[in-house]
N, CA, C and O atoms as CSV, one atom per row, in Angstrom:
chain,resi,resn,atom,element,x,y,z
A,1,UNK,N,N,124.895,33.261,3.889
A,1,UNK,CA,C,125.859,34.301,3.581
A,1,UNK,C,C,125.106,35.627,3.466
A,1,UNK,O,O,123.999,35.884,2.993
A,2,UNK,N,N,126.085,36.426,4.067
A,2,UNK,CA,C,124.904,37.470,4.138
A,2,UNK,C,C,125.279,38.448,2.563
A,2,UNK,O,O,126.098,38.100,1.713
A,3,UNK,N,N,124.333,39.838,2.517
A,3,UNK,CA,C,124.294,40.484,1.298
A,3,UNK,C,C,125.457,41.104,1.095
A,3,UNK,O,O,125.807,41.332,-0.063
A,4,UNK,N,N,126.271,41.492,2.199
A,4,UNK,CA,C,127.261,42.171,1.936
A,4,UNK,C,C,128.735,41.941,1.728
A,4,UNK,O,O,129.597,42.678,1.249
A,5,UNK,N,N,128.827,40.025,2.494
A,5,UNK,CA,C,129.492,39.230,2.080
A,5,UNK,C,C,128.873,38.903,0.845
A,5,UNK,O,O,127.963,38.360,1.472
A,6,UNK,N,N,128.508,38.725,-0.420
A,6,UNK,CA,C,128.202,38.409,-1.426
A,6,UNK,C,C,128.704,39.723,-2.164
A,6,UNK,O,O,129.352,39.680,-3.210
A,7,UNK,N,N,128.412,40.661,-1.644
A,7,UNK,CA,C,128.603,41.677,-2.980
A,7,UNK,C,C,130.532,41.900,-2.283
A,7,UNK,O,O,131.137,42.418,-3.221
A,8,UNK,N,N,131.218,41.753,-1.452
A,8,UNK,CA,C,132.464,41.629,-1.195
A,8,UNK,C,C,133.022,40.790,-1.976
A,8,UNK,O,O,134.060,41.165,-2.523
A,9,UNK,N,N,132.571,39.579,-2.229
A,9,UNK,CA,C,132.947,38.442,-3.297
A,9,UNK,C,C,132.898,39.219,-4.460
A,9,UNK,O,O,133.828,39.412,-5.243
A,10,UNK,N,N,131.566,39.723,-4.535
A,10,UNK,CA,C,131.597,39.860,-6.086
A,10,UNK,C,C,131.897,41.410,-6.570
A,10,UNK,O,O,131.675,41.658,-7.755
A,11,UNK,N,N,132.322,42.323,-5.834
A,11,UNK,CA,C,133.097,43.182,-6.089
A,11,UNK,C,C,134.526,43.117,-6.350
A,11,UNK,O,O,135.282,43.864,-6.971
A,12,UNK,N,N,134.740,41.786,-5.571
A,12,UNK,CA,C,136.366,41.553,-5.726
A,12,UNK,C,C,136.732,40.771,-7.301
A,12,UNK,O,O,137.792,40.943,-7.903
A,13,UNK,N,N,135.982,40.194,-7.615
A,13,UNK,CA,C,136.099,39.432,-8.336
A,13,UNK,C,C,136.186,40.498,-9.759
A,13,UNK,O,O,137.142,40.436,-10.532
A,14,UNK,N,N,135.126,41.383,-9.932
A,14,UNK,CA,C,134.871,42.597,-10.899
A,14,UNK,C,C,135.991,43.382,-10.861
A,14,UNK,O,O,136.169,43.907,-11.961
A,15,UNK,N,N,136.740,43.652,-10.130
A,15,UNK,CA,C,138.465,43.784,-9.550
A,15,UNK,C,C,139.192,43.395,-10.556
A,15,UNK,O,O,139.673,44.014,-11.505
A,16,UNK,N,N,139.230,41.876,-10.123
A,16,UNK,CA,C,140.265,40.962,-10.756
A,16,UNK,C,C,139.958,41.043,-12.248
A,16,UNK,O,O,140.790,41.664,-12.909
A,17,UNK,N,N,138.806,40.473,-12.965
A,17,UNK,CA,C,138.794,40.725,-14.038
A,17,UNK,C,C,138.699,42.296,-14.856
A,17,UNK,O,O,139.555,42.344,-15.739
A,18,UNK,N,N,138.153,43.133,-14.798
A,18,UNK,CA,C,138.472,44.519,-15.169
A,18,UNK,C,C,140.361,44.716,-15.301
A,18,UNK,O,O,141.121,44.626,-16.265
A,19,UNK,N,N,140.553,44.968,-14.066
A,19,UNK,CA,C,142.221,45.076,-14.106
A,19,UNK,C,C,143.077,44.347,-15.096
A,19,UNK,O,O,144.019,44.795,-15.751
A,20,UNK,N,N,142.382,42.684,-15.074
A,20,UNK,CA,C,142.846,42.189,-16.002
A,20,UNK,C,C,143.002,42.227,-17.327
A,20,UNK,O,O,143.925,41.664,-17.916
A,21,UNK,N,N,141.899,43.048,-17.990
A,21,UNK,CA,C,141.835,43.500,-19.111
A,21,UNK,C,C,142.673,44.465,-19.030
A,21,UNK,O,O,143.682,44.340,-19.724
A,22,UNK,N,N,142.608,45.104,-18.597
A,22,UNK,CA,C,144.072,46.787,-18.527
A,22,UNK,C,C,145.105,46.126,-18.492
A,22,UNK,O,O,145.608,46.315,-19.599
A,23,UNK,N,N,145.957,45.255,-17.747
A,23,UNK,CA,C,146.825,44.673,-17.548
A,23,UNK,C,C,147.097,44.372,-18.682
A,23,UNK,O,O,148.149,44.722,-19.217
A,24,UNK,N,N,146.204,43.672,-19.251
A,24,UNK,CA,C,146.910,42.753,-20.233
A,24,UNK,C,C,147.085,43.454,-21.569
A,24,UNK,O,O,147.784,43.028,-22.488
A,25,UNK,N,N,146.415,44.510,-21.577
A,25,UNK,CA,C,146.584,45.512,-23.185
A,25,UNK,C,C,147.628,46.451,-22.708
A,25,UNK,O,O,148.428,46.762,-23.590
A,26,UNK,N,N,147.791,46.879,-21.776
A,26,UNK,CA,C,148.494,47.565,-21.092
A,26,UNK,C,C,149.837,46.875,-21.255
A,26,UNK,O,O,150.602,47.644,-21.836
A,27,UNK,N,N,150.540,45.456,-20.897
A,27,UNK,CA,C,151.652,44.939,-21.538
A,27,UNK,C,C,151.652,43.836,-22.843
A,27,UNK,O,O,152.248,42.810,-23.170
A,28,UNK,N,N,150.820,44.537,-23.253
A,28,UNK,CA,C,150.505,43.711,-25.138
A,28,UNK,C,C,152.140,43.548,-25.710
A,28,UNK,O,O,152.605,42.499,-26.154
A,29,UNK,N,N,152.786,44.684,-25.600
A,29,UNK,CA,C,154.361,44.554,-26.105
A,29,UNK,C,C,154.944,43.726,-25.069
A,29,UNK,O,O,155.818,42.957,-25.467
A,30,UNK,N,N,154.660,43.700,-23.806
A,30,UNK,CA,C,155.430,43.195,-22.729
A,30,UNK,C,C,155.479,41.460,-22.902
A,30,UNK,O,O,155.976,40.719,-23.749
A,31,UNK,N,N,154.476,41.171,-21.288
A,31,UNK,CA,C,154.618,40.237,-20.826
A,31,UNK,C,C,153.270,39.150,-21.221
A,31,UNK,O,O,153.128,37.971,-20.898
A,32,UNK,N,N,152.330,40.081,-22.077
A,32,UNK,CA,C,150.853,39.617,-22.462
A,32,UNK,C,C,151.616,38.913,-23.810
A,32,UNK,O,O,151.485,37.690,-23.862
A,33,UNK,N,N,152.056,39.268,-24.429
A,33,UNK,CA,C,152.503,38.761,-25.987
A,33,UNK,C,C,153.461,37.710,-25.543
A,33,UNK,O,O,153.364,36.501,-25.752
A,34,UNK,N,N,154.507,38.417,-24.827
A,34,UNK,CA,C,155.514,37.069,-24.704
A,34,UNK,C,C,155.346,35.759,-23.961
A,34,UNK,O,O,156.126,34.857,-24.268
A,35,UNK,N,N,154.415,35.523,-23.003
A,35,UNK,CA,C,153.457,34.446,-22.512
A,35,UNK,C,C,153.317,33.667,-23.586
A,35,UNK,O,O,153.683,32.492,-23.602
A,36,UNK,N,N,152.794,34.246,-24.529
A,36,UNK,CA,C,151.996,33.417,-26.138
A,36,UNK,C,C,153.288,33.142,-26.907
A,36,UNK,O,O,153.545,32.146,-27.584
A,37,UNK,N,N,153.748,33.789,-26.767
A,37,UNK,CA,C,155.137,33.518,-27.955
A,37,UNK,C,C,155.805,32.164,-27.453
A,37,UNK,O,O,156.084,31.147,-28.088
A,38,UNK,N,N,155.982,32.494,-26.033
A,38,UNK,CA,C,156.960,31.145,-25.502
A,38,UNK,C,C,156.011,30.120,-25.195
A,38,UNK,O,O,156.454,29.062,-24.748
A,39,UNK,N,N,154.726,30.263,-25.368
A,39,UNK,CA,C,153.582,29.108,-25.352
A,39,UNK,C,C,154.124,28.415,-26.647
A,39,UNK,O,O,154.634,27.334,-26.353
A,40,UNK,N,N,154.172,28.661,-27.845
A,40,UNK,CA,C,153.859,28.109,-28.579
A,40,UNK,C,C,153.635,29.274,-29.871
A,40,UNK,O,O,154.251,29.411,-30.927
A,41,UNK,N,N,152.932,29.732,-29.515
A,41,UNK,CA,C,152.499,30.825,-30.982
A,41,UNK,C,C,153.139,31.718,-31.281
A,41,UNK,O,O,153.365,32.729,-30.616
A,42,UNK,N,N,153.764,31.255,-33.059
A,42,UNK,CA,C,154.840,31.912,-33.440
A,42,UNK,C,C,154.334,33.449,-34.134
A,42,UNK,O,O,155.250,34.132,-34.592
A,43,UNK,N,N,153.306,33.857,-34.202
A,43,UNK,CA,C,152.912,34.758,-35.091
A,43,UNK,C,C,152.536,35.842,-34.015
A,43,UNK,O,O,151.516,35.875,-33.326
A,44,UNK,N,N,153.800,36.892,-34.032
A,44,UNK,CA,C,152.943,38.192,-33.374
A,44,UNK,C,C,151.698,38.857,-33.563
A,44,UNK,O,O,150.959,38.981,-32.586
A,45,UNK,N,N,151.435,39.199,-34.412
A,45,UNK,CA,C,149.879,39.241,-35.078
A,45,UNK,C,C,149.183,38.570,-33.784
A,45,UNK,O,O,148.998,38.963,-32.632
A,46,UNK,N,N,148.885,37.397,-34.475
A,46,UNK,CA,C,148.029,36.414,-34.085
A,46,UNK,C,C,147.917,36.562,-32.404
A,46,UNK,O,O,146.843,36.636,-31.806
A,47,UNK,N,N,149.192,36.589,-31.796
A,47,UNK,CA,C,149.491,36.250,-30.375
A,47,UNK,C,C,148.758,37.738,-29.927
A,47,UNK,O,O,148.199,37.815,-28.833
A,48,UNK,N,N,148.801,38.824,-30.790
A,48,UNK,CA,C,148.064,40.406,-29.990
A,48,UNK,C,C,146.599,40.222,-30.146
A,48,UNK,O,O,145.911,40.763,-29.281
A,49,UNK,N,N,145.864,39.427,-31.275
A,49,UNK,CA,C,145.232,39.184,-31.740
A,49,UNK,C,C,143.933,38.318,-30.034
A,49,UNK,O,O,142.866,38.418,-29.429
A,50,UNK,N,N,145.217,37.579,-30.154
A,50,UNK,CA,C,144.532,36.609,-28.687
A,50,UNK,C,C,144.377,37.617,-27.533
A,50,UNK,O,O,143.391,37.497,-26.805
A,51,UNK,N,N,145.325,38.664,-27.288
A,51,UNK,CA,C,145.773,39.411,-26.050
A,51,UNK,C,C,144.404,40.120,-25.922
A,51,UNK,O,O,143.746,39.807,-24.929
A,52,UNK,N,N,143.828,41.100,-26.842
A,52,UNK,CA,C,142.873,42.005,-27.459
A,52,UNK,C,C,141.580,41.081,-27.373
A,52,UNK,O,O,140.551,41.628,-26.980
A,53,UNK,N,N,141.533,39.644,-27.725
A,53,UNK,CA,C,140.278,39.015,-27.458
A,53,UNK,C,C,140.366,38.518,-25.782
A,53,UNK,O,O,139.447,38.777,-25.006
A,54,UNK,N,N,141.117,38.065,-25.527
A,54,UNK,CA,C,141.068,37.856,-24.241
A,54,UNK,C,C,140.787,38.881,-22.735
A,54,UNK,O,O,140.338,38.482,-21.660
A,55,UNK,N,N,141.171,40.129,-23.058
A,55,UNK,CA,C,141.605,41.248,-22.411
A,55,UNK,C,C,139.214,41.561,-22.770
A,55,UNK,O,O,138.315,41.847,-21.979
A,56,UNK,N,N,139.211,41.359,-23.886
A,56,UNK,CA,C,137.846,41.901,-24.272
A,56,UNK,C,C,136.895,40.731,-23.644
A,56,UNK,O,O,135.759,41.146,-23.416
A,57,UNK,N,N,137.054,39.709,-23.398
A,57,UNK,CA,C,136.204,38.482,-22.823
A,57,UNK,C,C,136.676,39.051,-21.214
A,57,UNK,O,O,135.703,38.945,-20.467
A,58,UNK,N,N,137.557,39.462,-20.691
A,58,UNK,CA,C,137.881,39.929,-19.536
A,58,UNK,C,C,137.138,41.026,-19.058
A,58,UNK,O,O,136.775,41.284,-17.911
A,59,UNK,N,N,136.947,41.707,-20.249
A,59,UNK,CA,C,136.197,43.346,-19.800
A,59,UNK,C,C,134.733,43.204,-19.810
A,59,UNK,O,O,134.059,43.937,-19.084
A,60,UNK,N,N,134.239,42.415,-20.492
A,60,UNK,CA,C,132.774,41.828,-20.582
A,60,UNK,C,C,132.342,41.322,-19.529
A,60,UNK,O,O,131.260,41.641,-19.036
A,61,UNK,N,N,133.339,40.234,-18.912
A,61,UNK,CA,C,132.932,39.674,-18.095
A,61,UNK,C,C,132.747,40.452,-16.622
A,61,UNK,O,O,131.779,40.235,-15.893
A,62,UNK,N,N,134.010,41.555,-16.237
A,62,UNK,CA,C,134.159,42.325,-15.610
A,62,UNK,C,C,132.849,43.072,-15.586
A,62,UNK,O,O,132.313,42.831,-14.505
A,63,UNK,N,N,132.061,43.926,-16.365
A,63,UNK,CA,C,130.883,44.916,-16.706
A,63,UNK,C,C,129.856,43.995,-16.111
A,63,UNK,O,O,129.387,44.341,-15.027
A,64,UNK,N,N,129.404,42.796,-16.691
A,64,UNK,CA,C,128.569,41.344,-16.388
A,64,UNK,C,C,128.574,41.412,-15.113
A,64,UNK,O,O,127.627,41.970,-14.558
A,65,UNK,N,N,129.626,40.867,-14.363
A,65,UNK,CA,C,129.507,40.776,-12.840
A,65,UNK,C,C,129.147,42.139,-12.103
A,65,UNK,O,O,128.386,41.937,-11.156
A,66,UNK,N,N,129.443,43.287,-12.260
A,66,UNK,CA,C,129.404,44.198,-12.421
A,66,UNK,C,C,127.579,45.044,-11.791
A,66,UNK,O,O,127.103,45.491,-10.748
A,67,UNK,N,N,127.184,44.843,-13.146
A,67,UNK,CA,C,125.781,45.173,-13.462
A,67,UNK,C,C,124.914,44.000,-13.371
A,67,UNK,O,O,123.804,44.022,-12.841
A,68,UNK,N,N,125.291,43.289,-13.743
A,68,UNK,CA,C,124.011,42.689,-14.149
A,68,UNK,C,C,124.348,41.058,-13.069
A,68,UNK,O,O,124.247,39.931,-13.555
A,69,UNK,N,N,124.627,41.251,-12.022
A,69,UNK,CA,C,124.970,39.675,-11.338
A,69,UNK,C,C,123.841,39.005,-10.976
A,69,UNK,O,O,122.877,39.246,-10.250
A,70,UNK,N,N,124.271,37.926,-11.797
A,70,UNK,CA,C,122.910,36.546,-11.917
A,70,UNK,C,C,123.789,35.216,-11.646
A,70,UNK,O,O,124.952,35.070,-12.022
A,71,UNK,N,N,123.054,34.312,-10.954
A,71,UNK,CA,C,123.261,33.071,-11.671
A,71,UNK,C,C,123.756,32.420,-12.619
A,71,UNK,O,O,124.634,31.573,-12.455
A,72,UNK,N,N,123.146,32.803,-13.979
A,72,UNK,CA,C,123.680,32.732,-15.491
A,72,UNK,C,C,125.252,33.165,-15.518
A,72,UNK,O,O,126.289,32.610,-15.882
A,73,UNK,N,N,124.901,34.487,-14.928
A,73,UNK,CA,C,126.448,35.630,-15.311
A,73,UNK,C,C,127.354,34.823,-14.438
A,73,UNK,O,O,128.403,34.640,-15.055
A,74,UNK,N,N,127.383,34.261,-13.249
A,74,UNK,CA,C,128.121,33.709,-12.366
A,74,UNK,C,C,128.964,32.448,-13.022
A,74,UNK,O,O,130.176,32.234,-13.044
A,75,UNK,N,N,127.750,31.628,-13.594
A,75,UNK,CA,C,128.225,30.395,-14.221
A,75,UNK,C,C,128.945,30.748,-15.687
A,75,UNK,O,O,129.855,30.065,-16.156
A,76,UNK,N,N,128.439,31.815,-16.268
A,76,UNK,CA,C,129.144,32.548,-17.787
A,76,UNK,C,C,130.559,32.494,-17.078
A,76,UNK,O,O,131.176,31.483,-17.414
A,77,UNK,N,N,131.362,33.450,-16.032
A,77,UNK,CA,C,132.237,33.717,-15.895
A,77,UNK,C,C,133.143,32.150,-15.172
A,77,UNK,O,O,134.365,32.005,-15.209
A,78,UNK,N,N,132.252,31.246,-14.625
A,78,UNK,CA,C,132.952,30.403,-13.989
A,78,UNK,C,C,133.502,29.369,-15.458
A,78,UNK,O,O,134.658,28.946,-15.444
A,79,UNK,N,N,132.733,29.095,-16.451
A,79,UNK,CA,C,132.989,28.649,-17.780
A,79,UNK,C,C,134.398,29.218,-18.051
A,79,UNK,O,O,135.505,28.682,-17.999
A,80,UNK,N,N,133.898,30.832,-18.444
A,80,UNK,CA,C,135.179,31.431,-19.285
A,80,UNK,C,C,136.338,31.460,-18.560
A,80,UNK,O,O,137.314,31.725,-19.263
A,81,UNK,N,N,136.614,31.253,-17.214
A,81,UNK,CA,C,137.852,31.290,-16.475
A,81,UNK,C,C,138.316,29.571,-16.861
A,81,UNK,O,O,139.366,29.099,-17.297
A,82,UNK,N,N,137.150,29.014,-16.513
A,82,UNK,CA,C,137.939,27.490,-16.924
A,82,UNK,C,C,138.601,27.201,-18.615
A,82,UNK,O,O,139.603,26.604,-19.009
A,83,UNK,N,N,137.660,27.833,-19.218
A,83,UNK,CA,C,138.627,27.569,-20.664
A,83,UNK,C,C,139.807,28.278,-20.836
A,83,UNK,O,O,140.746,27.873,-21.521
A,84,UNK,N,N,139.773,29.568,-20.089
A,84,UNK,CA,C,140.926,30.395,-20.567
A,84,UNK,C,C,142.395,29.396,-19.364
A,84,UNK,O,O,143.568,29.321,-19.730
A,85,UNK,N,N,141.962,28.889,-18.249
A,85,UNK,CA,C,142.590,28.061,-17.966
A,85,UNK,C,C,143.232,26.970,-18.350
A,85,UNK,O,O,144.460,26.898,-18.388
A,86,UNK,N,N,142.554,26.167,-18.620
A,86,UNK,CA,C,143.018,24.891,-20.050
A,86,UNK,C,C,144.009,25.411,-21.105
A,86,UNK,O,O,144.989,24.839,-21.582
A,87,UNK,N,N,143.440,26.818,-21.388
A,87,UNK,CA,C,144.442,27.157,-22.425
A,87,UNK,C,C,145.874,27.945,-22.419
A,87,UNK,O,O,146.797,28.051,-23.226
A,88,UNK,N,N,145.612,28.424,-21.163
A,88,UNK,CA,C,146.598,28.657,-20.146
A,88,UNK,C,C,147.782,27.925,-20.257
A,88,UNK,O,O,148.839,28.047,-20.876
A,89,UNK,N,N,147.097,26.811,-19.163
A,89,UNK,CA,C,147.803,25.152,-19.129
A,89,UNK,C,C,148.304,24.247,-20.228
A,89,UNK,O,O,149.232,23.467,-20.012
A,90,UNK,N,N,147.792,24.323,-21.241
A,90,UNK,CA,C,148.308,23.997,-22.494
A,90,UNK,C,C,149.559,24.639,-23.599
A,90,UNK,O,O,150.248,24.137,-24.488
A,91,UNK,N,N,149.418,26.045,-22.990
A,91,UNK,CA,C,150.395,26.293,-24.151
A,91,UNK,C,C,151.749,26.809,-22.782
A,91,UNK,O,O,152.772,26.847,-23.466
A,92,UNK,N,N,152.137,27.155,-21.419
A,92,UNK,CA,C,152.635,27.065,-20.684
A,92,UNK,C,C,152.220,26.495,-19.496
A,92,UNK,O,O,151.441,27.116,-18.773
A,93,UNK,N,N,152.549,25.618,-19.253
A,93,UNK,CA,C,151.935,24.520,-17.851
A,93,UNK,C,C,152.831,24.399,-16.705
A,93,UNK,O,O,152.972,23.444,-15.941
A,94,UNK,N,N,153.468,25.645,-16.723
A,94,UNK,CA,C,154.798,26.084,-15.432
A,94,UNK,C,C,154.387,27.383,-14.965
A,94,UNK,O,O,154.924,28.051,-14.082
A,95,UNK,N,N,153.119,27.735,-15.834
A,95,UNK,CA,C,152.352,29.059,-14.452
A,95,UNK,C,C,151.952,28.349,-13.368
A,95,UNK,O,O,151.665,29.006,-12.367
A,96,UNK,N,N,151.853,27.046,-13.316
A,96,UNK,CA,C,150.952,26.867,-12.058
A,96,UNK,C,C,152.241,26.660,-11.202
A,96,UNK,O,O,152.093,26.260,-10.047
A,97,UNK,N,N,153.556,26.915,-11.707
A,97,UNK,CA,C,154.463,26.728,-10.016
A,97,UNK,C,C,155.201,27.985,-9.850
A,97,UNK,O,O,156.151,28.210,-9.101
A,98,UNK,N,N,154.428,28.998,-10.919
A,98,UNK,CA,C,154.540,30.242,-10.540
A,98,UNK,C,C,154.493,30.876,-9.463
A,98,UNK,O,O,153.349,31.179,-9.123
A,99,UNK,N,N,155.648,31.328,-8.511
A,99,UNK,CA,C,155.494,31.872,-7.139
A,99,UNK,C,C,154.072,32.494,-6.987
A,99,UNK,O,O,153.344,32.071,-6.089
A,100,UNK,N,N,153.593,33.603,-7.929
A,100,UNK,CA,C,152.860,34.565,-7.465
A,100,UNK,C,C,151.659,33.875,-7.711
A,100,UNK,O,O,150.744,34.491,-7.164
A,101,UNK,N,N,151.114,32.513,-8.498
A,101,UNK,CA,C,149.759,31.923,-8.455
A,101,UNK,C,C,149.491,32.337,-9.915
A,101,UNK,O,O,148.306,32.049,-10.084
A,102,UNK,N,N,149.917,32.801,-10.926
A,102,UNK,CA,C,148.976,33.392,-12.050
A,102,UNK,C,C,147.676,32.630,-12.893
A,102,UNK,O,O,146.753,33.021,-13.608
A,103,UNK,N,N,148.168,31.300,-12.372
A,103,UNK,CA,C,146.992,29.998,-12.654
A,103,UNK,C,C,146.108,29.597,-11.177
A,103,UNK,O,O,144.889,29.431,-11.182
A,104,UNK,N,N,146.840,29.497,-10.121
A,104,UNK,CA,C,146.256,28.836,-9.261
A,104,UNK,C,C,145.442,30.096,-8.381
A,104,UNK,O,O,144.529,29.810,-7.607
A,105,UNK,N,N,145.661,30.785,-8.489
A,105,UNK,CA,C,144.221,31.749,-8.239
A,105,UNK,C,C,143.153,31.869,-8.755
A,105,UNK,O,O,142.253,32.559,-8.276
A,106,UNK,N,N,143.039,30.977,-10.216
A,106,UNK,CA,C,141.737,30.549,-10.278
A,106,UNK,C,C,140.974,29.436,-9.307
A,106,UNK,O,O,139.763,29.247,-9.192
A,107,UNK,N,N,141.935,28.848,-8.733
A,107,UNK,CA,C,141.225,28.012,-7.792
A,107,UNK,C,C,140.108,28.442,-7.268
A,107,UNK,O,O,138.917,28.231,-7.493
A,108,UNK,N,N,140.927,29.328,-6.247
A,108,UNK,CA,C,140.090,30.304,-5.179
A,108,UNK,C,C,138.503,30.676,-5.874
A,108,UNK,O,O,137.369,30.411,-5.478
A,109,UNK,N,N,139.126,31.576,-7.363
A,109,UNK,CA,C,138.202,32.432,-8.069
A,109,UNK,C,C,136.559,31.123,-8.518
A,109,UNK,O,O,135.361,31.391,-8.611
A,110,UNK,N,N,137.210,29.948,-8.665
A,110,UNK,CA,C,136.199,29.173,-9.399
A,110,UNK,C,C,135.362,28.750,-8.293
A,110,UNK,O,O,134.195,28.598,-8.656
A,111,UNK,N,N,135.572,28.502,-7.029
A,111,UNK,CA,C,134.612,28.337,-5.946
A,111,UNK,C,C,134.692,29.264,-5.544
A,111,UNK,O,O,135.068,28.915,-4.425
A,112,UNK,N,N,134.637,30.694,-5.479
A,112,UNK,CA,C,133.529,31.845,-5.172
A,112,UNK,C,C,132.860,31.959,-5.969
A,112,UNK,O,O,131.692,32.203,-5.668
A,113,UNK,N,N,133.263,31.835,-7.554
A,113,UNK,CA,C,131.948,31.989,-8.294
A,113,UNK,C,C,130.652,30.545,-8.294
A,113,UNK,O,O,129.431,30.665,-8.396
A,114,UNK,N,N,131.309,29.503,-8.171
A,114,UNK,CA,C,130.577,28.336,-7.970
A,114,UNK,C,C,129.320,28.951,-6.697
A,114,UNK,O,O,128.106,29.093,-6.842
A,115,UNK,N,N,130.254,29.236,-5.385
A,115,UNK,CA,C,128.994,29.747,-4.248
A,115,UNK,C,C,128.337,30.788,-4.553
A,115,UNK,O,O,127.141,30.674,-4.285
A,116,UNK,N,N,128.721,32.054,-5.144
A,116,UNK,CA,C,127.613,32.343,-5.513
A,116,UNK,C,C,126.635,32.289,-6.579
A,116,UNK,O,O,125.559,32.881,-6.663
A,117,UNK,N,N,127.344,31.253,-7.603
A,117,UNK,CA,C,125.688,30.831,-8.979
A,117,UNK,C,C,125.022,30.084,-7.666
A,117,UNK,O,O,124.145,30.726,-7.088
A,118,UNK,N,N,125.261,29.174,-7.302
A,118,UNK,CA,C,124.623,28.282,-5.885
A,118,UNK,C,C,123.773,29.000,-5.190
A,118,UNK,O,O,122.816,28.415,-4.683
A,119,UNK,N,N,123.929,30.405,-5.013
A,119,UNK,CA,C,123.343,31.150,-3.931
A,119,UNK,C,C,122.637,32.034,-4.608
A,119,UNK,O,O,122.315,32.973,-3.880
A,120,UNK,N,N,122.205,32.147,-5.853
A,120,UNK,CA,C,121.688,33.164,-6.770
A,120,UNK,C,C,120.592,32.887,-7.183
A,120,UNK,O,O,120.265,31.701,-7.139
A,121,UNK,N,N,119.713,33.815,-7.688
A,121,UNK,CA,C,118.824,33.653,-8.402
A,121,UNK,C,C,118.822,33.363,-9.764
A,121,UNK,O,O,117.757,33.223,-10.364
């Protein structure tokens, strides 16, 4: 794979997560809170609480891929997409027949990051 297909991957990816953090503080009143509410979690608090940590594990990870792309950072982010997945899947498990993918685009996301920790130093 060449260098510029690699940094295409991994520019896109620094995309997805960055945005995602905006997105998701960005509809904290919206569609970020009410996800959690109809998951399961009755406590607004708590549910902005998650939005604000999640949105912040998003922006980290975003900066990470970002600057500093390693191996480590590759497999850091391929981890944190899988847990935030599980937890995803656990408290609503009808994103994944979500027309637009809001779960199953991690697919995609978890084997590009898989090829490139694979391909990294």
């Amino acid at each position: 794979m060449s260098l510029s297909d690699r940094n295409l991957l991994r520019y896109s990816l620094v995309l997805v997560w960055l945005l995602t953090a905006i997105c998701s503080v960005w509809e904290l009143e919206g569609q970020s809170r009410g996800l959690l509410l109809a998951g399961g979690i009755a406590d607004p608090f708590f549910a902005n609480v998650l939005v604000w940590s999640g949105a912040a594990i998003d922006l980290f990870l975003g900066l990470l891929l970002w600057m500093r792309p390693g191996r480590r950072v590759f497999f850091l982010a391929l981890v944190a997409m899988l847990l935030m997945t599980v937890v995803a899947t656990l408290l609503t498990p009808a994103l994944w027949l979500h027309p637009l993918g809001p779960l199953t685009k991690n697919l995609p996301m978890a084997a590009i990051l898989f090829i490139l920790a694979r391909t990294s130093k």
